[in-house]
N, C-alpha and C positions, 0 to 999 in steps of 0.2 A: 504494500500500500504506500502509495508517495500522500505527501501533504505540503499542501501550497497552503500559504496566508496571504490571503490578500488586502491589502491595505488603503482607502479610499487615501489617505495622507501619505506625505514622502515623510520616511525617516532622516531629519535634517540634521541634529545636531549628533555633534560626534561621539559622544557617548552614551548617547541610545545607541548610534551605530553600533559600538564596540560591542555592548552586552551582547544584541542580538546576534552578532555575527558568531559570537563567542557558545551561543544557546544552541545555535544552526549547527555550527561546529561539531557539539556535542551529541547532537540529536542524528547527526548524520549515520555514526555506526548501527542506529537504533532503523530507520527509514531515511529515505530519501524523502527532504524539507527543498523548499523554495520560497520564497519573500518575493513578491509583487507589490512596487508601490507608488503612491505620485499619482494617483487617478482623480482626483480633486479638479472640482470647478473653483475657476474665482469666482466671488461672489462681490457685487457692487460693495459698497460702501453703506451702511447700513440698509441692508436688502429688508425687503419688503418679504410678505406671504408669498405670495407669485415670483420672486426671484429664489428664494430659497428651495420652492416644490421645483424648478427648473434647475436648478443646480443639485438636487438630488435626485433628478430626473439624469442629466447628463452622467453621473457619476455613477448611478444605476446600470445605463446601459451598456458604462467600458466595464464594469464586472461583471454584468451577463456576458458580453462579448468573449472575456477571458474561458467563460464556464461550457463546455462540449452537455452538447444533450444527455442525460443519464450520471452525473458526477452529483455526489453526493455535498451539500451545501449545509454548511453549521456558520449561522453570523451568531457572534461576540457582541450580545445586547444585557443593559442593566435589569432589562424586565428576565429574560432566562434563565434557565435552571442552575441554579450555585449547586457546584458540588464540592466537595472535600478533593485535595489530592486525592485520595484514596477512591473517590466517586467517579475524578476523571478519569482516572487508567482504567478503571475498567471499563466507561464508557470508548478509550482510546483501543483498548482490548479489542472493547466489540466491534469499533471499525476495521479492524485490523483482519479479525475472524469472517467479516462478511464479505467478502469476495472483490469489495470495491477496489477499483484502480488507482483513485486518487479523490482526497476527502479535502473538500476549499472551505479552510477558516476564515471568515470575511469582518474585516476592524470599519466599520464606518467612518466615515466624518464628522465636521463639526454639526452638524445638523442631522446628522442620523443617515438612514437608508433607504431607499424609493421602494413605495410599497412592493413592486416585480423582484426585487431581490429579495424581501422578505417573505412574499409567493412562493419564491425557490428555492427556500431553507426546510430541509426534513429536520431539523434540529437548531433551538436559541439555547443558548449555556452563555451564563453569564461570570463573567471573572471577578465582578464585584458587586454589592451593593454602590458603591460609591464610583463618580467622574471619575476618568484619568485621560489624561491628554492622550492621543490614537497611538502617539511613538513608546509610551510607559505601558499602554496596555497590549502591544507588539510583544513589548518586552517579556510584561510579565504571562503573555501564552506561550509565549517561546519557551520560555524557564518552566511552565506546569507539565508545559507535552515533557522536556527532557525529565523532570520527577515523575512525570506519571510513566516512562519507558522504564526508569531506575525499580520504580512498584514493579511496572509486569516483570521482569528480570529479576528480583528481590536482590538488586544491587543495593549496598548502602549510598547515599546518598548525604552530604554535609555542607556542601556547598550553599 
């Protein structure tokens, strides 16, 4: 099973960089990972209703475009299922054991996600109660998948 994340924002600063590269890194002996990012619309200067549903419209349709018919689709929303490390591996398990090719984690923007993308999710899991700007919360799925791989392995884990 490969796993893309795809991320409506680019990873800008250099040390979200590093972490995530460093998570990737990690996670590679476990699956093959990829990071898709930078699909973001500008948005005017204090946008309006109607400017924001367009800009989560266009941002919408470069992640569908990324997504082949039949791929399995989990967005990264506040409203979605919180699990425990422990909850995710086995959720990360059961992707694993289900035959899929390749499972797209999708990080929204500042404004969310276009209803067609949220259409297209068999699964919301959410990584927190609380905000976190799109490159921290990159971060911190990066870091869940490589612990939740550490569970299914019953590697120790300390990091």
């Amino acid at each position: 099973m490969k796993i893309r994340i795809i991320s409506v924002g680019k990873i800008r600063e250099t040390f979200y960089q590093a972490g995530i590269l460093e998570y990737i890194k990690r996670i590679t002996p476990y699956s093959p990972i990829e990071l898709v990012s930078g699909l973001e619309e500008k948005a005017r200067y204090r946008p309006q209703e109607q400017d924001i549903r367009l800009v989560k419209y266009r941002e919408g349709q470069r992640i569908l475009n990324l997504i082949p018919s039949g791929e399995y689709v989990v967005l990264c929303d506040m409203a979605g299922q919180a699990d425990s490390s422990k909850e995710l591996a086995e959720r990360v398990q059961s992707w694993q054991l289900s035959g899929r090719s390749r499972i797209n984690l999708v990080v929204g923007g500042a404004y969310g996600l276009d209803d067609k993308v949220k259409d297209s999710a068999q699964e919301v899991i959410s990584l927190s109660r609380l905000t976190f700007p799109h490159q921290m919360a990159v971060l911190i799925l990066v870091e869940q998948l490589y612990r939740a791989f550490k569970i299914i392995r019953g590697e120790p884990y300390h990091h």
